[in-house]
KETIVO-392184 format. One record per residue (C-alpha): chain; residue number from 1; x, y, z negated. Coordinates in nm, 4 decimals. Layout:
N
['A' NUM [X Y Z]]
...
***
This chain:
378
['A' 1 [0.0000 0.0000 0.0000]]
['A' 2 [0.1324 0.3128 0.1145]]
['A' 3 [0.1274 0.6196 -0.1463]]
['A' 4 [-0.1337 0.8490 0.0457]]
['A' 5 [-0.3597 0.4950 0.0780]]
['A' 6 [-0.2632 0.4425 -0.3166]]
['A' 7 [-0.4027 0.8213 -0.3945]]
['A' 8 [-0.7282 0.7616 -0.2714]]
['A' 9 [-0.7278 0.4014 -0.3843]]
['A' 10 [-0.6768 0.5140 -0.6955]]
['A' 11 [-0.9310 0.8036 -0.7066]]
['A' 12 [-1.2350 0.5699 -0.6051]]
['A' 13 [-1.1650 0.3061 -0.8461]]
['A' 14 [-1.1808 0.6111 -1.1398]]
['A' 15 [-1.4701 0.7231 -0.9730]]
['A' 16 [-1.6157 0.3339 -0.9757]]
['A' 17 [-1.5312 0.3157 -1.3482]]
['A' 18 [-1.7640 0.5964 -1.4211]]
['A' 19 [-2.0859 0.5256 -1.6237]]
['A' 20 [-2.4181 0.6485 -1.5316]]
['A' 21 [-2.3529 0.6124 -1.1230]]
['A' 22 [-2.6576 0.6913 -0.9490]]
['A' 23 [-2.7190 0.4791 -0.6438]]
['A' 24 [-2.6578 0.8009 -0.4469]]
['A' 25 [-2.2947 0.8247 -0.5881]]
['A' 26 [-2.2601 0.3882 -0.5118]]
['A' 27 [-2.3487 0.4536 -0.1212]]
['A' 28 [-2.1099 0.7432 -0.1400]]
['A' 29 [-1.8432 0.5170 -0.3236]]
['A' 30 [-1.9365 0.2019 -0.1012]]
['A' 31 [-1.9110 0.3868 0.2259]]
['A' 32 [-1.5340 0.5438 0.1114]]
['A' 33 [-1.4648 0.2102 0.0157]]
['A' 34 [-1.5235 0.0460 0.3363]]
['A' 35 [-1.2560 0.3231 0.5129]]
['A' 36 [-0.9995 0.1114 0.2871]]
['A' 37 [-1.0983 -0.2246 0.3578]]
['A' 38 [-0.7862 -0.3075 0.5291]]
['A' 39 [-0.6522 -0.3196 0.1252]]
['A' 40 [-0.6842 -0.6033 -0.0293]]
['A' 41 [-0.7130 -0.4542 -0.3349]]
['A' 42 [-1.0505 -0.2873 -0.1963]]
['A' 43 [-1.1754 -0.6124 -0.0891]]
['A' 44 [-1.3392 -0.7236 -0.4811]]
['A' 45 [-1.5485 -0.3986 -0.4769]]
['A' 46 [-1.6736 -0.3898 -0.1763]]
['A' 47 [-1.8117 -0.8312 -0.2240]]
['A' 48 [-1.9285 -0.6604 -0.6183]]
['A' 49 [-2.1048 -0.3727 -0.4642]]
['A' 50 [-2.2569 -0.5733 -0.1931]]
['A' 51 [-2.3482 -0.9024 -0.4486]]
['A' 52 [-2.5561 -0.6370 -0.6750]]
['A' 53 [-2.7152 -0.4102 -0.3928]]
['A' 54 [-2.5026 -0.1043 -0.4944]]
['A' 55 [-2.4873 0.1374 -0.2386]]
['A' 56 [-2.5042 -0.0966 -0.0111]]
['A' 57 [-2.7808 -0.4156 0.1436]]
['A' 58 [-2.8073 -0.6809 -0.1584]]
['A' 59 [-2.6599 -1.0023 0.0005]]
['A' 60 [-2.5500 -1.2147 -0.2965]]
['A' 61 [-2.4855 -1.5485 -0.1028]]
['A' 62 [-2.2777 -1.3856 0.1576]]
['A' 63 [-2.0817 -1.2002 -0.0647]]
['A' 64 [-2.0474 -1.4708 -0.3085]]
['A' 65 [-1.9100 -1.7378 -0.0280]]
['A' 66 [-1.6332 -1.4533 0.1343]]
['A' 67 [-1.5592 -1.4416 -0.2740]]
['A' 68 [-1.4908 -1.8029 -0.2556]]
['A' 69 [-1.2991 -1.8536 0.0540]]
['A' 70 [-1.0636 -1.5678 -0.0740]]
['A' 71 [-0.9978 -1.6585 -0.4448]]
['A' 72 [-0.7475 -1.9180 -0.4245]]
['A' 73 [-0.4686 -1.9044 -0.6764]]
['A' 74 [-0.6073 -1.5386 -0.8022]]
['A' 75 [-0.7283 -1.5338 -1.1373]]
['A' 76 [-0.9097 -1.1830 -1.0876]]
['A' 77 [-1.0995 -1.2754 -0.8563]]
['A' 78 [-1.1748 -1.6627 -0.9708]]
['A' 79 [-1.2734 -1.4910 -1.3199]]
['A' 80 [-1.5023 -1.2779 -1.0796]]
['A' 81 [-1.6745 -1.5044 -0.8694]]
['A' 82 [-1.8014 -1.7182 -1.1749]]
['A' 83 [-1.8440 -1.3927 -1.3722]]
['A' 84 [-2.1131 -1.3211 -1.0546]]
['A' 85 [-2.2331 -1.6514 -1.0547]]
['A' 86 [-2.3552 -1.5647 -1.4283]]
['A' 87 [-2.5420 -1.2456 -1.3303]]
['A' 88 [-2.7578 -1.4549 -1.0991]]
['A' 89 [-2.7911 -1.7450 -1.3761]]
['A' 90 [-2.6480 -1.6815 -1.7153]]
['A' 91 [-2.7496 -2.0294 -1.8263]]
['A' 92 [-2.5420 -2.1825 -1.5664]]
['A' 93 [-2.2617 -2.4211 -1.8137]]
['A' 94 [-2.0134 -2.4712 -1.5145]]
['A' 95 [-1.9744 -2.0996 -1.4905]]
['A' 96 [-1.9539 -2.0202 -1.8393]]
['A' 97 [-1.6689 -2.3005 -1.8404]]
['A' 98 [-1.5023 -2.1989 -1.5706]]
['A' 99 [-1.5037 -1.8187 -1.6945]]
['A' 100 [-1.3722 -1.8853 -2.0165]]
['A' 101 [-1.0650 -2.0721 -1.8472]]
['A' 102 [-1.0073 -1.7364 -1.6415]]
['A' 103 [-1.0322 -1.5186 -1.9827]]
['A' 104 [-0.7718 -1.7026 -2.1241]]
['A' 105 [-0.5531 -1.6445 -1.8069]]
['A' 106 [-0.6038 -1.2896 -1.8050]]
['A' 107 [-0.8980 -1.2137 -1.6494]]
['A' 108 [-1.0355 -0.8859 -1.7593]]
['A' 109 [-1.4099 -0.8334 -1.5572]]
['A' 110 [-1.2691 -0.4791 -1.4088]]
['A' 111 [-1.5117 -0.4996 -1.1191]]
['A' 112 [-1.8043 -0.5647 -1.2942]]
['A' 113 [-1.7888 -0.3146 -1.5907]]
['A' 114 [-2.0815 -0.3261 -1.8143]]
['A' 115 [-2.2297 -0.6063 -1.6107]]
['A' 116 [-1.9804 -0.8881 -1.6567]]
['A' 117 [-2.0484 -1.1711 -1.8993]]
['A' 118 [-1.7197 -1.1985 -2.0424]]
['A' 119 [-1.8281 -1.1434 -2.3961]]
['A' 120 [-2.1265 -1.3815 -2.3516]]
['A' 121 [-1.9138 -1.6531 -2.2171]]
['A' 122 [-1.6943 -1.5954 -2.4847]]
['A' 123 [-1.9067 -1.7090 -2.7648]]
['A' 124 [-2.0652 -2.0050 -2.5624]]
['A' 125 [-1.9328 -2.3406 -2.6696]]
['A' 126 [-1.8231 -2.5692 -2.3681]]
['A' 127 [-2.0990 -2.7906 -2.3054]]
['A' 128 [-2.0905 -3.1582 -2.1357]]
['A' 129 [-2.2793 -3.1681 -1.8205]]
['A' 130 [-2.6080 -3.4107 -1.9012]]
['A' 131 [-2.6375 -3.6445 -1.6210]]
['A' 132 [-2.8797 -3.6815 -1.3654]]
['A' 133 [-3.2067 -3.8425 -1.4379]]
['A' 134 [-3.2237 -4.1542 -1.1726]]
['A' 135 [-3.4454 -4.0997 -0.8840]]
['A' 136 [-3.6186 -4.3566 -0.7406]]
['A' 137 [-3.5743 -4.3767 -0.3256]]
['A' 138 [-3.7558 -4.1768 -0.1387]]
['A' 139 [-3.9166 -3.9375 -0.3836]]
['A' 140 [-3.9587 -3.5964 -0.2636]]
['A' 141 [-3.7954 -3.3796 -0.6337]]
['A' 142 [-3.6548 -3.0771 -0.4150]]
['A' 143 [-3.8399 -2.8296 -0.5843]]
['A' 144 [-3.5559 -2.5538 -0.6077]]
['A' 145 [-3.6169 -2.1738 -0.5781]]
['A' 146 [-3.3575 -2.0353 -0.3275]]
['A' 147 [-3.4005 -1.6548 -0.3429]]
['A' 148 [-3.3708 -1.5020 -0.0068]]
['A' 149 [-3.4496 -1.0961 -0.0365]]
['A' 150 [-3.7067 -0.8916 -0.1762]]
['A' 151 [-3.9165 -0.6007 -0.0759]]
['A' 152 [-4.1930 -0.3846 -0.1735]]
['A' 153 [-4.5716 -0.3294 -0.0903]]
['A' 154 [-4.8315 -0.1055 -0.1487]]
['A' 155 [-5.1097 0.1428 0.0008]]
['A' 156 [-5.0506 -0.0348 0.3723]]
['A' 157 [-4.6432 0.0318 0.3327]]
['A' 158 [-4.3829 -0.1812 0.2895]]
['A' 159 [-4.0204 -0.1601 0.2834]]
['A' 160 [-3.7446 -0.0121 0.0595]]
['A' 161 [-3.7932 0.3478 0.0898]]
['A' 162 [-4.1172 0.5135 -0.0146]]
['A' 163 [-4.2955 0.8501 -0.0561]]
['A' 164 [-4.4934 0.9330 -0.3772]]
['A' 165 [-4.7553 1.1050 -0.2871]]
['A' 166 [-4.8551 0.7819 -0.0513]]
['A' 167 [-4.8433 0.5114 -0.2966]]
['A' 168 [-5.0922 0.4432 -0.5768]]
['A' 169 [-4.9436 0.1078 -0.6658]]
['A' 170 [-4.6237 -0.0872 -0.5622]]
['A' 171 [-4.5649 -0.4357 -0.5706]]
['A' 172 [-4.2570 -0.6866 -0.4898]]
['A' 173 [-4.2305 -0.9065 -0.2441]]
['A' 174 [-4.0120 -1.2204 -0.3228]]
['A' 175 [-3.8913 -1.4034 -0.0139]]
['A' 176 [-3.7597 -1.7630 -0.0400]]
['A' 177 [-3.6891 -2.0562 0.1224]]
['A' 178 [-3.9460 -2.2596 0.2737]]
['A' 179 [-4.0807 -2.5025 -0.0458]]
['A' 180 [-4.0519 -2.8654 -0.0228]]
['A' 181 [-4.2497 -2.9266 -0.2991]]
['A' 182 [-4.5461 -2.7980 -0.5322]]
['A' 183 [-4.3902 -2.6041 -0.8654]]
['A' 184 [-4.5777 -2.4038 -1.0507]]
['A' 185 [-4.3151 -2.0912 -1.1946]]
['A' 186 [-4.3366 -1.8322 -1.4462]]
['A' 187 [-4.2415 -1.4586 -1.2966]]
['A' 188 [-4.1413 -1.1852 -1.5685]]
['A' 189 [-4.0135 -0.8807 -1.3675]]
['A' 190 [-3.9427 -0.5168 -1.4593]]
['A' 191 [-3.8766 -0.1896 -1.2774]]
['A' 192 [-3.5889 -0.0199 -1.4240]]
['A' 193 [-3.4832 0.3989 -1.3725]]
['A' 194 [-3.0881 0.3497 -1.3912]]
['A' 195 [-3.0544 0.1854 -1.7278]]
['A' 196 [-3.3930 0.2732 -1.8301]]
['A' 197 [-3.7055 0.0556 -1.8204]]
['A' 198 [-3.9869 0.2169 -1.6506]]
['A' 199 [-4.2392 0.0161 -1.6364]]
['A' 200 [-4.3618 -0.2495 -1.8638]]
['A' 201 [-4.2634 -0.6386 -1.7916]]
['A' 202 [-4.5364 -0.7711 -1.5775]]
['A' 203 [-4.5749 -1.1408 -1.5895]]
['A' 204 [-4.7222 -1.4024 -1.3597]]
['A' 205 [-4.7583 -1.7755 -1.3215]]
['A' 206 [-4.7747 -1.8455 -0.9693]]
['A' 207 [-4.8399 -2.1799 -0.7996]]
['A' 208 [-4.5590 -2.2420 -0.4850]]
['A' 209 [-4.7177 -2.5186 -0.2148]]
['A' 210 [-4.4758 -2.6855 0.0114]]
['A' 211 [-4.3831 -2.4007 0.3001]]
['A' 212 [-4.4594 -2.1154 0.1104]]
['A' 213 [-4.1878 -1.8323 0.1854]]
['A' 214 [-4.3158 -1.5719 -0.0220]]
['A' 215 [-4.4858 -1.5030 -0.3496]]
['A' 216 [-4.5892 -1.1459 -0.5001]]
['A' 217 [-4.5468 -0.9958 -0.8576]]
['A' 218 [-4.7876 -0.7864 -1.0285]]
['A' 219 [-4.7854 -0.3867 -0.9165]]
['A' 220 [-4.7105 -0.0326 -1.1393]]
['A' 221 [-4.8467 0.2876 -1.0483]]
['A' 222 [-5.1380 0.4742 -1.1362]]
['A' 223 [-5.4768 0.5961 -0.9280]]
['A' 224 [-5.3687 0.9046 -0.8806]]
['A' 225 [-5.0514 0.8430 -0.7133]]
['A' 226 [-4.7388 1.0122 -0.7802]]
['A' 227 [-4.6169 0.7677 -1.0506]]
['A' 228 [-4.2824 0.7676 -0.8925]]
['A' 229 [-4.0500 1.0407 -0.9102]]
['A' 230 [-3.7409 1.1554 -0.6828]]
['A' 231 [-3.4859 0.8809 -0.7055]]
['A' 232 [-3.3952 0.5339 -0.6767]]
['A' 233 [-3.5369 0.2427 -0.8526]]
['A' 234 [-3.4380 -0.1481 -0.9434]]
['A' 235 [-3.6664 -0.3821 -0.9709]]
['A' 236 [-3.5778 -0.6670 -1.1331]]
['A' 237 [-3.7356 -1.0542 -1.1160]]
['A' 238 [-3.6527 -1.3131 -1.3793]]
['A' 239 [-3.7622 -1.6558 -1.2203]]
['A' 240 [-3.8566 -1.9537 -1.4970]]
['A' 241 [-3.6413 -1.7456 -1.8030]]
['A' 242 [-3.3089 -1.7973 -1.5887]]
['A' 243 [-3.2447 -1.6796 -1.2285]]
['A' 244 [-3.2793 -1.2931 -1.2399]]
['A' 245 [-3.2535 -1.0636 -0.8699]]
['A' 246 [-3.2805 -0.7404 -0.8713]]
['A' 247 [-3.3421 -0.5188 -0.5347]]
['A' 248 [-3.2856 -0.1532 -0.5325]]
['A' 249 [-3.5907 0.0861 -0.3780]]
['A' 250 [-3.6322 0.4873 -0.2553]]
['A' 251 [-3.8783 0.7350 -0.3505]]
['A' 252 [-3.8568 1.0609 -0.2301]]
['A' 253 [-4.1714 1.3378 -0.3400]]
['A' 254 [-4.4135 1.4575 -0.0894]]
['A' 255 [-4.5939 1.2758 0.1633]]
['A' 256 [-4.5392 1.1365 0.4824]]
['A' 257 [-4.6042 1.3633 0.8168]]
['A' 258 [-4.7663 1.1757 1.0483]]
['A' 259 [-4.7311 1.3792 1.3142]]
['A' 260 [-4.3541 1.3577 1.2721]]
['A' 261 [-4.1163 1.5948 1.4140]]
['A' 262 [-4.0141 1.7279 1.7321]]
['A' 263 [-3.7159 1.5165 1.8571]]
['A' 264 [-3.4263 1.6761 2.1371]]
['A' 265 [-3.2733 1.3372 2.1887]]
['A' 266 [-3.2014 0.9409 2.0854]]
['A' 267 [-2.8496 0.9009 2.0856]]
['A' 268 [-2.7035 0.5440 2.0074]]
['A' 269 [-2.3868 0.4549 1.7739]]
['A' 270 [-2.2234 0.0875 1.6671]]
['A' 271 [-2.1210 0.0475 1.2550]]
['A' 272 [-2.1617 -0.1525 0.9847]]
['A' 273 [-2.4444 -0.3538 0.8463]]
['A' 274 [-2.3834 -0.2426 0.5304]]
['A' 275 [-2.4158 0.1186 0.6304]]
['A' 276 [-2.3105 0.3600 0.8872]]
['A' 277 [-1.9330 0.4206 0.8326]]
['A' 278 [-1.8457 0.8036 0.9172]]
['A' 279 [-1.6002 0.7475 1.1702]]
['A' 280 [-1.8810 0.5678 1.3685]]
['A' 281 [-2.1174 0.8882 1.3416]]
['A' 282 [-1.9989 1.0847 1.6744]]
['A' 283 [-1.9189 0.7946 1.8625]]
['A' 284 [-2.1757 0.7514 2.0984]]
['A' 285 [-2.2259 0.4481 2.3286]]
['A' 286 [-2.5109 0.2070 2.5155]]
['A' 287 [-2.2671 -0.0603 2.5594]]
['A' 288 [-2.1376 -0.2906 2.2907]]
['A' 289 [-1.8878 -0.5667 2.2274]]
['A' 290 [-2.0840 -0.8296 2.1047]]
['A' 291 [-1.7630 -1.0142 1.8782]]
['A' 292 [-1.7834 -0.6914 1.6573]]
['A' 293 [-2.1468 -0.5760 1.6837]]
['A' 294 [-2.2996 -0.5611 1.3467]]
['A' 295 [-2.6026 -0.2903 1.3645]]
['A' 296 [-2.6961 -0.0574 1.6735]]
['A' 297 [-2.7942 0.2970 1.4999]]
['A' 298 [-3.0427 0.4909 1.6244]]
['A' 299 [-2.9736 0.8929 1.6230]]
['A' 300 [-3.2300 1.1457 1.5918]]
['A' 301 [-3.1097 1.4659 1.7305]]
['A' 302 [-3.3657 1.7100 1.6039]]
['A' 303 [-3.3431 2.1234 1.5190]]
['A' 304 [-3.3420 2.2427 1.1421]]
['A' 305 [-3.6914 2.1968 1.0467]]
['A' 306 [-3.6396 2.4938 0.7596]]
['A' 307 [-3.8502 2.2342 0.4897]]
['A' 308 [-3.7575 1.8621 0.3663]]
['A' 309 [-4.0101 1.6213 0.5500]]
['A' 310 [-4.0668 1.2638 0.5994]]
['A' 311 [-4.1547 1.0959 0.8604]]
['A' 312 [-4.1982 0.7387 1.0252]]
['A' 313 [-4.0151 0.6399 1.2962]]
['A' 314 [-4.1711 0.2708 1.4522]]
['A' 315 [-3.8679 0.1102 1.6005]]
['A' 316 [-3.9489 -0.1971 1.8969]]
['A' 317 [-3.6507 -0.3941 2.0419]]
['A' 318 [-3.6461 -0.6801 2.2764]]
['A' 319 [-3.4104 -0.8790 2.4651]]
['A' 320 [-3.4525 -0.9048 2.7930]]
['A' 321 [-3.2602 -1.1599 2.8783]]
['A' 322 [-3.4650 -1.4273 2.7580]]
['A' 323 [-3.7677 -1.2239 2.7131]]
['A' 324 [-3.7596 -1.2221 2.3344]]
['A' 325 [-3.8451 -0.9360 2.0462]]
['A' 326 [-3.5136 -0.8823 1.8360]]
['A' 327 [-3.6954 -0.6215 1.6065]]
['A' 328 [-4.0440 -0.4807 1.5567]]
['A' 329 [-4.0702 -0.2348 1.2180]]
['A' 330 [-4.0966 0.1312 1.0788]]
['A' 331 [-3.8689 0.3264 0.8771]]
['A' 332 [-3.9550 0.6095 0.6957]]
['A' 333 [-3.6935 0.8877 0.7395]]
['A' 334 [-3.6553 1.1596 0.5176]]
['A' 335 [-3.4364 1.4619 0.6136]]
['A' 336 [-3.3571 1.7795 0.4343]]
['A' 337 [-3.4296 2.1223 0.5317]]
['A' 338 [-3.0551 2.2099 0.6946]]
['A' 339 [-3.0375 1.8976 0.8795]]
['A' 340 [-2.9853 1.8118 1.2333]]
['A' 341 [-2.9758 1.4535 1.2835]]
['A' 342 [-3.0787 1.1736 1.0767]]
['A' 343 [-3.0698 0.7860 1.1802]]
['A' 344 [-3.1428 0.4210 1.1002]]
['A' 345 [-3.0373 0.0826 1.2432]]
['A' 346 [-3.1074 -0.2580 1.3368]]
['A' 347 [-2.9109 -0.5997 1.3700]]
['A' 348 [-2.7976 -0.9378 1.2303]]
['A' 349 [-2.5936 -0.9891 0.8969]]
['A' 350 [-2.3802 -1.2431 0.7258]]
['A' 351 [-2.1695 -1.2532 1.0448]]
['A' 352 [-2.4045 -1.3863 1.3009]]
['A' 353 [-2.3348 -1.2573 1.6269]]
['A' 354 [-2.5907 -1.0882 1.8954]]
['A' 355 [-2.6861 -1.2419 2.1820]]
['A' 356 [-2.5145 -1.1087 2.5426]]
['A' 357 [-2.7201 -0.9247 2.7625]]
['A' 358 [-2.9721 -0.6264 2.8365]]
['A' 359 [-3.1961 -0.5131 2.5475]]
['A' 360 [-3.4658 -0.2313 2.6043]]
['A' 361 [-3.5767 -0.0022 2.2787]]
['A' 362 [-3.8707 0.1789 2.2299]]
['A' 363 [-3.8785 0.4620 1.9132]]
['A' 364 [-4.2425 0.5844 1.8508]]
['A' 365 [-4.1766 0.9444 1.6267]]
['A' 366 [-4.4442 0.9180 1.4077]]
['A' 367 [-4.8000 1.0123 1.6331]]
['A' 368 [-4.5675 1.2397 1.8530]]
['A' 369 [-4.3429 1.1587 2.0967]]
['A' 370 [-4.1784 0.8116 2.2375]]
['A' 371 [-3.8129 0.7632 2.3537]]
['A' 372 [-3.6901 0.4538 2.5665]]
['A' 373 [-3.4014 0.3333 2.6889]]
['A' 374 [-3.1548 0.0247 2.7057]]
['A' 375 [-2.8328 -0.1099 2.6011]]
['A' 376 [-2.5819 -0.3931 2.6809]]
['A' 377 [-2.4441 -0.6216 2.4242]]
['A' 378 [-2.1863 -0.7655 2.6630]]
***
C-alpha cells in the first residue's frame, strides 16, 4: 500500500469506526470504499457492509461465500466469517466453536464493531454436536427456511424506498426458497430507527405449504398516514427465536407527483451492483462488455426543479434476442431542489453474467413523458 492509498485508507476506516452512522454516511463510506478495492485490506469492509445491507444491497450469502474462498490461513478474517455466521444465527454451536478458536488467536471483531459476537461466544461453553435423528428412506424432512431478500408493501407500493404522505401502513415481504415441505413458523419482527425501536414487535404464526416463496409480517403505520419520518429504517425478522434478517428501507416526506417531471434526456452509464461508483457517473455508453457488466444505470437529465419532489419512474426492459423481459418495475426517485440529474439501475448480482445481444428499454416518467431506446451487451 502506497502512502497516499494508506491516507485515505486510513481516514475511512476512522470514519467506519464511528458510532451512530446513518445509512446516508454507510453509502457514502461504502461507495469510497469500493474506489480502494484493489486493497486487500478494503476487501473485509466492503463483504461486512454488503453481508448487513449497509450502504449498500443486503446479499448475505454472496458475501459470506467470497468471505470463505478468501480466508485461508487469516485469522481476521476466519474470526469474521463465523463472527457473521452468528449475526444470521447466534445459536449456531459450530460458529460459536469456531469463533472462540479465532479469539484465542487474536482475532479482535474490528469490522463488525458493536455487532460482533465476540463477547457472547466468549461465555458459551463448547458444546458436542447431538447427532442426527435416523431418517427412514424416502421421507420428505426438508423443511428448512432459506431466506432469500425482503421487501416492503403497502397502499398499492412496494419496494425499498417510500414517501410518507402515501403510505398508511407498511408491511414486509419475506422471500424464500421454494418449500418442500409444510412447517408451521413463528415470525417476531421489529422496525428499528438506527438503534432505536420504533415500532412495537409484531408477531405471527404463519403456515408455509410446499412451493410457497413468500410469506408477510404484520404492518405499522397509522390511518392518517405520515407515521414515517425523513430517514432510513431497518426492519428486522426473527424466524422460529433464531435466524434474524434485517433489510434496510427509505422514507422521504411529501408525496409522490404523479405527473412527474419534465425530462431533457435518458443518458445510459455501466457500474456496480452495489451502487453507482463516481467514476462511472460521466461515462456515458449504449454498448457494454458483457464479462464486466454488473447494472446498466439509467440517467435522468432534467433542469433544477427549484422544490424537492418525488416521482416514479416505470422502467421496462427486454431482450430481444430471444424475445424475453429482463426487467419490468418502478422506482420512486426523489431529487432535491438544486439537482440536475438523478438515476437508477437494473441488472444481475452475485456474479451472473448478462446475456449477449440487443436489449430495447422503455422509461415511462411518471404520467408524462416516455423515452426509448436500445443497447448492446456484446
Amino acid at each position: 500500500m502506497d502512502i497516499f492509498d494508506q491516507y485515505i485508507f486510513e481516514e475511512l476506516v476512522s470514519e467506519y469506526e464511528r458510532s451512530g452512522l446513518t445509512n446516508d454516511d454507510y453509502e457514502e463510506l461504502y461507495v469510497r470504499f469500493c474506489n480502494l478495492n484493489y486493497l486487500e485490506e478494503v476487501k473485509p469492509y466492503l463483504l461486512v457492509m454488503r453481508y448487513l445491507g449497509l450502504g449498500a444491497p443486503a446479499e448475505p450469502d454472496a458475501a459470506l461465500n467470497e468471505l470463505k474462498e478468501i480466508m485461508e490461513d487469516n485469522i481476521e478474517l476466519t474470526g469474521l466469517y463465523y463472527d457473521l455466521k452468528l449475526c444470521t444465527n447466534s445459536q449456531n454451536t459450530g460458529a460459536i466453536v469456531e469463533l472462540r478458536r479465532s479469539i484465542e488467536d487474536g482475532y479482535c471483531g474490528k469490522y463488525l464493531k458493536n455487532r460482533s459476537n465476540i463477547s457472547s461466544a466468549e461465555k458459551v461453553s463448547k458444546e458436542e454436536k447431538k447427532p442426527s435423528t435416523p431418517v427412514a428412506d424416502n421421507t420428505v424432512v426438508d423443511d428448512t427456511i432459506h431466506y432469500k431478500y425482503m421487501r416492503f408493501e403497502g397502499c398499492g407500493y412496494s419496494g425499498l424506498y417510500f414517501t410518507s404522505g402515501d403510505i398508511d401502513y407498511l408491511n414486509a415481504k419475506v422471500f424464500i426458497e421454494p418449500m418442500k415441505a409444510t412447517r408451521k413458523i413463528s415470525i417476531r419482527s421489529q422496525i428499528f430507527a438506527g438503534d432505536d425501536a420504533f415500532s412495537k414487535v409484531f408477531s405471527d404464526e404463519i403456515t408455509l405449504k410446499p412451493g410457497d416463496t413468500w410469506f408477510t409480517t404484520t404492518g405499522w403505520g397509522n390511518k392518517n398516514y405520515n407515521c414515517y419520518g425523513n430517514r432510513t429504517y431497518q426492519w428486522r425478522v426473527e424466524i422460529d427465536g433464531a435466524e434474524v434478517y434485517c433489510q434496510d428501507f427509505r422514507f422521504y416526506t411529501g408525496k409522490i407527483d404523479k405527473y412527474g417531471i419534465p425530462v431533457k434526456n435518458v443518458v445510459l452509464f455501466a457500474s456496480k451492483a452495489s451502487g453507482a461508483v463516481e467514476k462511472d457517473w460521466n461515462n456515458y455508453s449504449s454498448t457494454f462488455d458483457s464479462n464486466t457488466l454488473e447494472y446498466v444505470y439509467f440517467k435522468l437529465l432534467f433542469n433544477q426543479q427549484g422544490q424537492e419532489k418525488n416521482f416514479q419512474v416505470h422502467i421496462k426492459v427486454d431482450n430481444l434476442e430471444n424475445g424475453t423481459e429482463f426487467y419490468n418495475g418502478t422506482s420512486l426517485f426523489h431529487i432535491e431542489s438544486n439537482w440536475d440529474s438523478s438515476w437508477t439501475g437494473v441488472g444481475l448480482n452475485n456474479g451472473k453474467k448478462w446475456d449477449k445481444g440487443l436489449y430495447k428499454y422503455t422509461l415511462k416518467i411518471g404520467s408524462g413523458s416516455t423515452f426509448e431506446g436500445t443497447f448492446t451487451v456484446y
